[in-house]
N, C-alpha and C positions, 0 to 999 in steps of 0.2 A: 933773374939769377942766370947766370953763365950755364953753359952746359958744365965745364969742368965742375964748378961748384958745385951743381947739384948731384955731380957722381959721385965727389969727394963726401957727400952729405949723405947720398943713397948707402956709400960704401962703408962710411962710421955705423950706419944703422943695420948693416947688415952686420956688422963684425961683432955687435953690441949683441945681436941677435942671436949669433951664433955661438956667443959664450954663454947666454943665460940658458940656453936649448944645451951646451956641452952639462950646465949645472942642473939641469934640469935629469939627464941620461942618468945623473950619478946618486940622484934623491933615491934613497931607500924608499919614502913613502909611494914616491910615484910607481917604483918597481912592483911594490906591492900590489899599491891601485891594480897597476895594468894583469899583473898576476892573476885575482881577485877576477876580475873581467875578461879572463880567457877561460878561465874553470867554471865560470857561472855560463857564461856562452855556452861554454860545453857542458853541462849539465842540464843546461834548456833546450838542446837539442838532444840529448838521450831522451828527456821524458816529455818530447814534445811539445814545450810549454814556450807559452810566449811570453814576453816584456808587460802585457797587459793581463796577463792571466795569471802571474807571478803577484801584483801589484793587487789584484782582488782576491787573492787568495789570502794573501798577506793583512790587508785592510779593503775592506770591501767598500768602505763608505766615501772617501776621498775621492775613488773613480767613477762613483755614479754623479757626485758633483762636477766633477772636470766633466765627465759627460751632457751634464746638464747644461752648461756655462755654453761649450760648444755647439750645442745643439740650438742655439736660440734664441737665448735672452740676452738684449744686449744691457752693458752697463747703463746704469742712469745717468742722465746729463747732468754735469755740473751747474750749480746758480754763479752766473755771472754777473757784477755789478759794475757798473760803469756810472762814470759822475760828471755832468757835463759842468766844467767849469767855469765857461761865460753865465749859466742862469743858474746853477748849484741842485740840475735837477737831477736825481739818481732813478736809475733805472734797471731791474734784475729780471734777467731773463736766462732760459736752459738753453736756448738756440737763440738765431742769427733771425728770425723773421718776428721781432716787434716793432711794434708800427712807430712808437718814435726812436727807438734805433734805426730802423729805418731811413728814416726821417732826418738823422742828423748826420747818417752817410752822407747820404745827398748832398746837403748842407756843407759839412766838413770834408769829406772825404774820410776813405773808409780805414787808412791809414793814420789819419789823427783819431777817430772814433776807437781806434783800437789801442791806443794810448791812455786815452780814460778811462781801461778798467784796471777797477778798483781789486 
């Protein structure tokens, strides 16, 4: 792509951008939004409260999960199935280390092997 064209392209996306941001200025709702988010900012600092402290006061149980989640435990691996098409032999595994996955990296390469899951 030319340079000119790509400014001609940069400059429609800009102009594009800058009228959905002029509709954006003029949404009631948003006004509100931000409104809403300037009085609660300022009323979390009159009584000292935080964004997390607000959130457990409000519902306690949801942030000791989010706290839980961060803290540790990671998700479970997915079972993944693969199905070698020259011999119809299928194979399910949570990770990358079975011995005939393995095996038919080697073999195939680990780019065709990644093609066979199922």
């Amino acid at each position: 792509m030319s340079k000119l064209a790509e400014f001609k392209a940069l400059e429609a996306q800009l102009a594009e951008q800058l009228k959905q941001l002029d509709a954006l200025k003029n949404d009631e709702g948003l006004k509100r939004e931000i409104e809403f988010e300037s009085k609660l900012r300022a009323l979390m600092a009159e009584y000292g409260m935080s964004l997390r402290g607000i959130m457990t006061l409000l519902d306690p149980q949801p942030v000791a999960k989010a706290e839980q989640k961060v803290t540790g435990n990671r998700r479970e691996r997915q079972v993944k199935t693969y199905k070698n098409p020259h011999t119809g032999e299928i194979v399910q595994t949570k990770g990358g280390n079975h011995k005939v996955l393995k095996t038919w990296k080697a073999e195939f390469g680990a780019n065709v092997v990644e093609g066979w899951l199922q």
